[in-house]
N, C-alpha and C positions, 0 to 999 in steps of 0.2 A: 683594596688590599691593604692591608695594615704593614703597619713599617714593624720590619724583621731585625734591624738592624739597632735594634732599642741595648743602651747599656744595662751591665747587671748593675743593683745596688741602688741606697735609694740614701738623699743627702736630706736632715731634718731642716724646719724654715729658720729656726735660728741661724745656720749657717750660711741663708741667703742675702747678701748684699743686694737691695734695690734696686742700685745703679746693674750692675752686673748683669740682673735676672731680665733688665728692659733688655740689655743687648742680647741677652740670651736672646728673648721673646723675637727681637727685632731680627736677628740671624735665623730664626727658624720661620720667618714669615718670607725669606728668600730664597729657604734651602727648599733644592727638587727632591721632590717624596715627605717632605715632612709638611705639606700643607694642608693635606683633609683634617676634617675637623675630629676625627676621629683615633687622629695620630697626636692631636694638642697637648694631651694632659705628659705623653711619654716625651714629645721634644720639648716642653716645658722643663720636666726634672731632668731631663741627660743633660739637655746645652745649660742651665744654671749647674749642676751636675762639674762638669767641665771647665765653664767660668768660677768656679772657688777652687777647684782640686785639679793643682796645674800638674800633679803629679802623675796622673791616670794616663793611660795612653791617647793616641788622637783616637777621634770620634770615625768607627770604617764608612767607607765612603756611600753617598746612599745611591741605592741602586734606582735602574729605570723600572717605571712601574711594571711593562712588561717584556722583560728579558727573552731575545730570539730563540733561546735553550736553555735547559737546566740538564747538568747529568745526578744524578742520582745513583749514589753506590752504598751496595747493602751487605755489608762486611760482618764477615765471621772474627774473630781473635783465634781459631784454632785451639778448639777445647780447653780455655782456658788458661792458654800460655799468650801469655798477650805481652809482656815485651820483646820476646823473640821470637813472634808469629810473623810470617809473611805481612800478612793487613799491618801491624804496627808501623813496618817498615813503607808500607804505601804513603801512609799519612801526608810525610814533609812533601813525598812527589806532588799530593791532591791539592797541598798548600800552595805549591812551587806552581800549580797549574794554576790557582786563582788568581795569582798574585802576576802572571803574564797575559792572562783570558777574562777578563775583567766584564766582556761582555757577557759571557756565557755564568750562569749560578750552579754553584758546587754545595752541592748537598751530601751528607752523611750518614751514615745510622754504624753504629760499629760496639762487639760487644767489648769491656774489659771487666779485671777484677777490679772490685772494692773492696780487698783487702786492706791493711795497710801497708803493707811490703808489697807490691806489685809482683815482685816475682817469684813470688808463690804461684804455685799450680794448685788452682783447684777447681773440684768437678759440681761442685752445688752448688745450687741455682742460686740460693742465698747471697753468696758469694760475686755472682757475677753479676755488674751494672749493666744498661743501654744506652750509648751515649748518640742523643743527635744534633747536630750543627750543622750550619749554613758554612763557609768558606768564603770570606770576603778579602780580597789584599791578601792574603797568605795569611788571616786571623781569623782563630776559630772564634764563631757565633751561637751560643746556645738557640737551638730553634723549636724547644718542647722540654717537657720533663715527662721521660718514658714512667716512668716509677710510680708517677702521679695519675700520668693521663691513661696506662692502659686498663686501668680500671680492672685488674684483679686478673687480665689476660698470663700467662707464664712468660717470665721476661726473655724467652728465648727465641735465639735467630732462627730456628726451625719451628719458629709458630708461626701459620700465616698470619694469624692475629696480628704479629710484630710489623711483617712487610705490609701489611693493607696499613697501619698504623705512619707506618715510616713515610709509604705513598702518598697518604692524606697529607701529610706535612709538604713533603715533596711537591706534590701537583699542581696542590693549593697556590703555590706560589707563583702561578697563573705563566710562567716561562710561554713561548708560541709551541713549543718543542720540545720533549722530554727524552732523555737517554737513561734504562735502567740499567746499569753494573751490577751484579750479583756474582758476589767474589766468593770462595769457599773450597769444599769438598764436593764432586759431586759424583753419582752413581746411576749415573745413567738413566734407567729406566723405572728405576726407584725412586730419582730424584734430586737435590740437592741440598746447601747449608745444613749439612752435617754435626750432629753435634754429640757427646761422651756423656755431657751434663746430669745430674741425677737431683731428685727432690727427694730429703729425707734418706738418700740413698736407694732411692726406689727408680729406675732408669725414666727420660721422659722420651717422648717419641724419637727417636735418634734420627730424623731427617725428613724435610719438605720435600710431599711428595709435588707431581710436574702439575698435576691437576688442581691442587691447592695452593700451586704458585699462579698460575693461567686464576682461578677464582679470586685472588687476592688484587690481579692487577685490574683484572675486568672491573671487579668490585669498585676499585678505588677511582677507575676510570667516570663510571656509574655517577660516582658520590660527589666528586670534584666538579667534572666535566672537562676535565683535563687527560687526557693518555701519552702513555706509553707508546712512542715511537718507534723505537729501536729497542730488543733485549739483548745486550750484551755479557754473557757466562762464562766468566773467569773461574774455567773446574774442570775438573777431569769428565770423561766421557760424557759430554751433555749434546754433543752432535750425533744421538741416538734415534731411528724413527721411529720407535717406538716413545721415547719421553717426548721427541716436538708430534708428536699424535695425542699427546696426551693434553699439550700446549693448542694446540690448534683445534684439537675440539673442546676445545675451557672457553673458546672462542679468540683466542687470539690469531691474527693472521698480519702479525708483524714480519722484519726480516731478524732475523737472530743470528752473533755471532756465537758460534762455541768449538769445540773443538773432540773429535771423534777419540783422540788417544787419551793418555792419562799426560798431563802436564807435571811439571815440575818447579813446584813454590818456589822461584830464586825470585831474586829483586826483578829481574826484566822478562818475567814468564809473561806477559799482556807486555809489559813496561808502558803504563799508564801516561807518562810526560810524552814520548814519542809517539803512540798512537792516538790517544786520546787530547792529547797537546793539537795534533794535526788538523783533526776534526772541529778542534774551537778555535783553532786560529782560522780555519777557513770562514766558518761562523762570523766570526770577531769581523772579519774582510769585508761580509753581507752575501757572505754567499748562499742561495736559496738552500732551505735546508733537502736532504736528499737523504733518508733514511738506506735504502739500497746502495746508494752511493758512499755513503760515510761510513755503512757495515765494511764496502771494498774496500775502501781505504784503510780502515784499522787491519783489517785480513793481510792486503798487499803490504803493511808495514811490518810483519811480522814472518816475512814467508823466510826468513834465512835464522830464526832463531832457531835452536835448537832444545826450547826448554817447553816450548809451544808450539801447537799445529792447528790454527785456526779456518774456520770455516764459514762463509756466507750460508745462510740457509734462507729462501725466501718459503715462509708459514703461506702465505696467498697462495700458492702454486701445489701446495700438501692438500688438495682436495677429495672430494668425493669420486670424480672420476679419476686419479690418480691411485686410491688407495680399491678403486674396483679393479684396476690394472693386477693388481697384487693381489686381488681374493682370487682371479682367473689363474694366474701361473700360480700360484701357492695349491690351490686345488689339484691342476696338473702336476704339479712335483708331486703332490703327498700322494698321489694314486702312481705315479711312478716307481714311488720308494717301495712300495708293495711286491713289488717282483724285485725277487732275490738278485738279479744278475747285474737290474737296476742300481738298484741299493750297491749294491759291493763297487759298480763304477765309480758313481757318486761319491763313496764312503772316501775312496783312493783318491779321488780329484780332490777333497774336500781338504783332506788329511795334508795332501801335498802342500794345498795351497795357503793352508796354518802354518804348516810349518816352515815356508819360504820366505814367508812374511811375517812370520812370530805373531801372528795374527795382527789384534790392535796394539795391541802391548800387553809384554810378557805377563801371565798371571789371567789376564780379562777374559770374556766371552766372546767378541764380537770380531764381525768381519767386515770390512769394508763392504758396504752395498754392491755398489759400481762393480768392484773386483769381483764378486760374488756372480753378478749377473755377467761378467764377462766368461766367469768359470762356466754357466752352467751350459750356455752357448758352445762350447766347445770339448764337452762330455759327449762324444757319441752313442752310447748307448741310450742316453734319454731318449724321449719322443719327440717329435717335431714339433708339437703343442708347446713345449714348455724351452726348449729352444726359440720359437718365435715368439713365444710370450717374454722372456730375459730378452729379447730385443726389444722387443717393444716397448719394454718399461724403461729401459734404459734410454731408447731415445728419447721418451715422453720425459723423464726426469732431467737427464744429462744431455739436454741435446748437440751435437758438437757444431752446431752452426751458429750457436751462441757464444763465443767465446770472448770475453770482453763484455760480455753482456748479462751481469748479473739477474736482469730481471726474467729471462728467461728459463735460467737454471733452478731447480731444486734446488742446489748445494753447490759454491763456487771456492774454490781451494788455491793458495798459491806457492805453499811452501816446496823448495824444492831438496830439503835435507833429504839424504839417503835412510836415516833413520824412518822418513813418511812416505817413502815413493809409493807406497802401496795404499796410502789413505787419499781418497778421492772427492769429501765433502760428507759421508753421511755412512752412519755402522748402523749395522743390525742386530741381535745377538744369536748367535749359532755357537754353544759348545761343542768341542771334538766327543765323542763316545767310545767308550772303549770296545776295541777289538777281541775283549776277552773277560765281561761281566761278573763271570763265576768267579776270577780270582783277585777282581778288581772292585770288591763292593765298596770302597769310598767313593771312585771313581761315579758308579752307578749311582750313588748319595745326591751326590754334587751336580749331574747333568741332572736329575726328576728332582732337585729342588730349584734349578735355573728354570727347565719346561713348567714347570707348577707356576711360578712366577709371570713367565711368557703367558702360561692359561688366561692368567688373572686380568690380563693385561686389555685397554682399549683398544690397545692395534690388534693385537688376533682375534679378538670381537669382529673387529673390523673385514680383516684380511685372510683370516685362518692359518695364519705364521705356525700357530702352538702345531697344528695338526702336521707340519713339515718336521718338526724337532721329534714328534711322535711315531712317524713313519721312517725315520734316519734310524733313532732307535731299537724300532720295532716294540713300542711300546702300545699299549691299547689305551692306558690311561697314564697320566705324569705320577703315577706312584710306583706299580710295582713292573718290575723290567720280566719282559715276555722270553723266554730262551730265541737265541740267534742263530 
């Protein structure tokens, strides 16, 4: 593995003193990590580099060959406003983290302008750089040139092209253990690292979808021979089963932290030094890494904020027998909702239980899994089938004899603000319908373009989800609404 830790800039031979360059020669013949012979030609010119130009800073320190973990965070700027974005403000923490965690390698990828005033807002691509670096001592490390190396890829966070790119860099550096951060916007079942950006003014894909995040990592997994351990989703609604189905048959079957609500970009929404701080200081200790283990811990560090609601999801347990669990009751509801007297209980349970709980948060689609199947459990009118099917799945996913024991659970939750009592580890998306179509056609707009979406979707391939949003409706197809 090549030393990462090489300085920029390069000193001509004139300005080499003889005497100086042997000691140079002679210090790198004792420094760890600069002795392959393949690292020669670069500690030659850094440490002579350094011996004439007393004025540069110290030389960061060189790392061990191969480092217990690396985390790896793939940062947005937020459309372009990069020094008053969220991610700007992470930086000094990520610094602040290397510079106490010295065992563990801090990698970055993050967009800004290249403007010359920085704090200019702007939305073309032109505009906006990639910048990525290593994190050594609290000093940033150039560890690639995006601009150069992606070879004519669109320099945007919402390419996967960028992430598989960023990965290579990342994995490559042979860490035993890798942690992925993907910090951003996200939309659930659409996806995530959201972006405004336009070329030419012509918009470009406005967001990675979950499939071409899941192919990016696989991919790089593939290429390196290095993986992703832990995914951890610093975004709104990404504790969705339908986007971790999308993730899980991309082939990942990691554990992922993310979070079922929409979060709020303050400085401690994740707060990166304390939970992420946690997980490399135990590292730093020697402690075996535990991927399931260190998702709980950032989860349990987080349970009393109030600007985040994080979630353990174990991807290994989102299987093929879990997801036939859900094509059986989904079946049985959507043939329940078919009789009128059905539907209208349903409709009342459903309604109630939105609006008790403002659903996931105000504005969204989605409902609590868990919550959902506890509802449908105690709807009497349903049939027996689909009542003992919302048990079943619920024990199979949520079992309560697991508690404390992440690897059992689906989805493992610990926040206990009143703001999430109703969030349990894992949403689904179910909009309300309205009660009165004819005089509410936006209303009818907005549910048949979420069901259209739901159509589209791997999980109701899967499980027949779409066919339940259809039959709530009383719709035949996700376009035009059937009279009620």
């Amino acid at each position: 593995m090549k030393n990462t830790d090489q300085v920029p800039g390069q000193v001509s031979k004139g300005d080499i003193k003889t005497t100086l360059l042997c000691a140079a020669v002679f210090t790198a013949l004792l420094s760890p990590g600069l002795s392959r012979a393949d690292d020669w030609a670069a500690a030659v010119n850094a440490l002579s580099l350094r011996a004439v130009r007393a004025d540069l800073p110290a030389p960061a320190p060189s790392r061990p060959p191969k480092a217990p973990a690396a985390i790896l965070f793939y940062l947005d700027n937020q459309n372009g406003d990069y020094v008053d974005s969220y991610i700007a403000r992470q930086l000094p923490a990520i610094a602040e983290l290397s510079r106490a965690n010295r065992a563990v390698r801090w990698v970055t990828l993050y967009e800004k302008n290249a403007l010359a005033n920085p704090a200019q807002h702007s939305l073309e691509l032109k505009d906006q750089v990639l910048v990525v670096s290593e994190w050594v001592n609290g000093e940033q490390v150039p560890l690639g040139n995006p601009a150069a190396e992606l070879k004519g890829a669109k320099p945007s966070i919402s390419n996967p092209e960028v992430l598989a790119y960023f990965l290579g860099k990342g994995l490559s550096l042979g860490a035993q253990h890798n942690i992925l951060v993907m910090a951003d916007h996200g939309v659930g079942s659409s996806g995530l690292m959201t972006n405004s950006l336009k070329e030419n003014g012509k918009p470009l894909p406005p967001v990675m979808t979950n499939t071409d995040t899941a192919k990016a990592i696989m991919d790089s997994w593939r290429r390196t021979g290095s993986k992703v351990d832990l995914l951890v989703m610093d975004a709104c609604l990404m504790s969705s089963i339908e986007a971790l189905t999308d993730l899980r048959k991309g082939g990942l079957d990691v554990p992922v932290v993310a979070s079922e609500n929409t979060t709020t970009p303050t400085d401690n929404s994740l707060n990166y030094g304390k939970t992420l701080g946690a997980v490399a200081q135990a590292i730093g200790k020697g402690q075996a890494f535990d991927a399931l283990g260190f998702g709980a811990t950032i989860v349990k560090l987080s349970r009393n904020n109030n600007a985040i609601n994080l979630s353990l999801v174990n991807l290994k347990l989102l299987d093929d027998a879990l997801l036939g669990k859900m094509k059986t009751l989904f079946a049985a509801l959507a043939e329940d909702l078919k009789d009128p007297k059905k539907n209208k209980a349903y409709g009342a349970a459903f309604t109630a239980k939105i609006v008790a709980n403002k659903t996931i948060s105000v504005g969204t689609s989605e409902i609590d899994l868990l919550t959902y199947l506890e509802m449908l459990q105690k709807i009497k009118a349903l049939s027996d089938g689909v009542k003992a099917g919302a048990q079943e799945l619920g024990s199979a996913a949520f079992p309560q004899t697991a508690a404390g024991d992440p690897g059992k659970l689906l989805a493992a939750w610990e926040n206990d603000q009143p703001a999430y009592v109703s969030q349990k580890g894992l949403s689904i998306v179910h909009p309300l319908y309205t009660d009165d179509p004819a005089s509410d056609p936006e209303a009818v707009q907005s549910y048949v373009a979420t069901c259209r979406q739901e159509e589209s979707l791997t999980f109701s391939a899967l499980t027949g989800w779409d066919k339940v949003l259809k039959a709530y409706a009383n719709l035949t197809t996700c376009a035009l609404p059937a009279a009620r």
